[in-house]
C-alpha positions in Angstrom: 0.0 0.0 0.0 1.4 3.9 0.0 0.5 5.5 2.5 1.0 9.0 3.9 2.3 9.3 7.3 1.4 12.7 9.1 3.7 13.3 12.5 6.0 15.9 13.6 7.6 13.5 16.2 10.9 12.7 14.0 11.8 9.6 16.0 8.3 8.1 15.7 8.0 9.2 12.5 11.2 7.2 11.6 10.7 4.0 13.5 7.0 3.7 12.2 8.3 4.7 8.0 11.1 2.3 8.6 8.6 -0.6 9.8 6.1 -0.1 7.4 8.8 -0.2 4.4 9.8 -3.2 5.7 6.5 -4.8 5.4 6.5 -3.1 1.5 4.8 -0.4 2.1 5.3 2.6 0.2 5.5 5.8 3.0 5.6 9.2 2.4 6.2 10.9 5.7 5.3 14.7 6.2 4.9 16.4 9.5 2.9 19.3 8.9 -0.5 19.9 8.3 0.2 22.9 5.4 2.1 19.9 4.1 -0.7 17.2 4.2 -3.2 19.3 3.1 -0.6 19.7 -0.6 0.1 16.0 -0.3 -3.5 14.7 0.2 -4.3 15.1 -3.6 -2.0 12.0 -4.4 -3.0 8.9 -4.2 -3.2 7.2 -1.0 -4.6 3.8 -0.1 -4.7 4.9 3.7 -3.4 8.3 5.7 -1.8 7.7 9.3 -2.9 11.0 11.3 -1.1 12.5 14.3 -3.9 14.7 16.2 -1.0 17.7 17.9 1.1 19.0 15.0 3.1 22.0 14.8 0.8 24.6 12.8 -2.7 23.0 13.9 -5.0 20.1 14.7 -4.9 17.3 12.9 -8.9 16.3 13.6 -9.4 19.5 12.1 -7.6 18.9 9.0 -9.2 15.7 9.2 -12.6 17.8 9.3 -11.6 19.7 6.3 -10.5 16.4 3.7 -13.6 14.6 5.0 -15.9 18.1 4.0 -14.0 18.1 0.2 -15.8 16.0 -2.6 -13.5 13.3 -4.4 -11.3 10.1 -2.9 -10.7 11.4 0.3 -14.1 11.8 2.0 -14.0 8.1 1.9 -9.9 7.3 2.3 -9.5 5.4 5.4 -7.4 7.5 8.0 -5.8 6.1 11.4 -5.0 8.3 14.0 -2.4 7.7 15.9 -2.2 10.3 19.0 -1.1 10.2 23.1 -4.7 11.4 23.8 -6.3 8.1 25.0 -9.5 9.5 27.1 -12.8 8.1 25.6 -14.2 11.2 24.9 -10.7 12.0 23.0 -11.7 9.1 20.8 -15.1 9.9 20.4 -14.0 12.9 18.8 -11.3 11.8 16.6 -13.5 8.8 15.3 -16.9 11.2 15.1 -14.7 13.9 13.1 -14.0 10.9 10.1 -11.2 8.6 11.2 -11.6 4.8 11.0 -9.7 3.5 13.5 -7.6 5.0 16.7 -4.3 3.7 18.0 -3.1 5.5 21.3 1.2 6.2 21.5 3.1 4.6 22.7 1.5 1.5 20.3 3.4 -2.1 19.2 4.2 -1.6 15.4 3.3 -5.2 14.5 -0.3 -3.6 15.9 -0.5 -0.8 13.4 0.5 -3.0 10.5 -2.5 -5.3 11.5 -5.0 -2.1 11.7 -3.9 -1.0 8.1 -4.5 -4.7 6.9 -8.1 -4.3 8.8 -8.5 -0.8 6.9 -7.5 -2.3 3.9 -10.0 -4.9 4.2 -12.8 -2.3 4.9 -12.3 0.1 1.9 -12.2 -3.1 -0.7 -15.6 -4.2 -0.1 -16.0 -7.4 1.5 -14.2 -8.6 4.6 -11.6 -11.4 3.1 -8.0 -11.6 3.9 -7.2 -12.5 0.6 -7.6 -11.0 -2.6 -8.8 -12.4 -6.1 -8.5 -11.8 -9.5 -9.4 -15.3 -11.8 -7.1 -17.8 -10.9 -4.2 -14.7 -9.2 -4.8 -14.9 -5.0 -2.7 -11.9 -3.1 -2.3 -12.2 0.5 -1.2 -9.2 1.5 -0.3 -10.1 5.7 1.8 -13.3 4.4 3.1 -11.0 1.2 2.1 -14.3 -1.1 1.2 -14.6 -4.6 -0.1 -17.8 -6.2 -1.9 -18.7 -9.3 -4.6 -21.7 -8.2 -2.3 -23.5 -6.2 1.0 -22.5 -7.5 3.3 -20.1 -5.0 4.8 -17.4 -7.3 8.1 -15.9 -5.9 7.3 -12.0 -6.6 10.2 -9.1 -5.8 8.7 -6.6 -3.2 8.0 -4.2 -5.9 6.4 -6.7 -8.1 4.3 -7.8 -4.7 3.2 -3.9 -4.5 2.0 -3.1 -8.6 0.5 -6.8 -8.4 -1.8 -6.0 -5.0 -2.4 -2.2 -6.2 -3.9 -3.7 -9.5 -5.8 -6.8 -8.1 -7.3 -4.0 -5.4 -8.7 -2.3 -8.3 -9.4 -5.0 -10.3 -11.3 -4.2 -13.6 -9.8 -0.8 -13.2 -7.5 1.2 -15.2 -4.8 2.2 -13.2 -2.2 4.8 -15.3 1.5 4.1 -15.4 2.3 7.6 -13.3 -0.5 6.2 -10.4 1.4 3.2 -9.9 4.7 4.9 -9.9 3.4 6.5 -6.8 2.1 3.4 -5.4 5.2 1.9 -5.6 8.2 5.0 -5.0 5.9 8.0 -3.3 7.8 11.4 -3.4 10.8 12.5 -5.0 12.4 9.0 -5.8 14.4 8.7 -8.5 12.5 6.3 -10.9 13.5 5.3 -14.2 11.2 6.2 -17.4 10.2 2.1 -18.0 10.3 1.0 -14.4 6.6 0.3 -14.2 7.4 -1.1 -18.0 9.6 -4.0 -16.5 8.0 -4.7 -13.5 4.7 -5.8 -15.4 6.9 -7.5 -17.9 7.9 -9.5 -15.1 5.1 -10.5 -13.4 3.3 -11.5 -17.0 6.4 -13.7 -17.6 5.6 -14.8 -13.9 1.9 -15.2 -13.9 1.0 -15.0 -17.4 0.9 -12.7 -20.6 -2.9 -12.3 -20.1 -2.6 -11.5 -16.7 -2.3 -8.1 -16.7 -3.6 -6.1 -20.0 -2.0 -3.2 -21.3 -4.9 0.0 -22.0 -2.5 1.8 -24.7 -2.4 5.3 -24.1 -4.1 5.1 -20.4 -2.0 2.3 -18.4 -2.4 -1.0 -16.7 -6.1 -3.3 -15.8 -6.2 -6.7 -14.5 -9.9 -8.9 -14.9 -11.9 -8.8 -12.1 
């Protein structure tokens, strides 16, 4: 998944970008809320929300993306804050986030509530995902075709999972670029190019279908 990581706390915000890369994640990591407000028009599969940041609230901004028409009155959105009374969560949940994780928090936790998120925004509640005879499980990062384990590379994992989410869906080649670098990485002009030669030599030449002009689809 990308996913855009909103806290001022620099050694949080390290351990929990570091962790979630780990697991393949794609995190872009800002710590303002003038800067998630200009990065919130990208393409996100999930936001992680600090409430106290340096130039505001963050369940305000959270106030003001839910308000706007477009992808993010429905994106999901964890907040992660210190503020643990219940009528602190009330208010963070009531003013549009999905879920609420109280610092300090066990990142093998947070990776689980994204997966849960996840879950949520694709419909119905199964860990796995399908597309024909393709099966992504994104916890166990597998990828098999009926029975058949496929060995994927992390970034072949990521475009594979981003598509099958979407499945039937045109996805263009600069949205999965962001899926799978996020901001300012350096990424070659036919990266997204080899990466889905790969996984057809991997999975198939049918598996993925090339919309000329527009980008990538995979059959529902």
């Amino acid at each position: 998944m990308r996913l855009l990581l909103v806290e001022d706390d620099r050694t949080l915000g390290d351990a929990v970008r570091a962790h979630l890369e780990s697991d393949g994640h794609v995190v872009d990591w800002v710590t303002t809320a003038a800067q998630a407000r200009a990065a919130a028009s990208d393409e996100f599969d999930a936001i992680l929300l600090d409430w106290q940041l340096p130039d505001g609230s963050g369940v305000q901004w959270l106030r003001d993306l839910r308000a706007k028409n477009g992808a993010n009155r429905t994106r999901p959105v964890l907040m992660l804050t210190a503020r643990d009374l219940v009528a602190d969560r009330v208010q963070g949940l009531d003013a549009g986030a999905d879920d609420y994780l109280v610092k300090p928090f066990e990142l093998a936790e947070l990776t689980a509530r994204l997966r849960a998120l996840a879950r949520r925004a694709s419909g119905p509640t199964e860990t796995l995902l399908r597309a024909g005879r393709i099966e992504v499980d994104p916890a166990a990062k597998i990828v098999r075709v009926g029975d058949k384990p496929i060995d994927v590379t992390a970034r072949e994992f990521a475009l594979l999972e981003a598509l099958v989410r979407r499945s039937g869906r045109i996805v263009s080649r600069g949205d999965l670029e962001g899926l799978l670098y996020g901001f300012g990485a350096a990424v070659d002009s036919n990266a997204v190019e080899v990466h889905v030669s790969n996984l057809r030599r991997k999975l198939g030449r049918e598996a993925i279908e090339t919309v000329r002009g527009l980008g990538y689809r995979i059959a529902p």
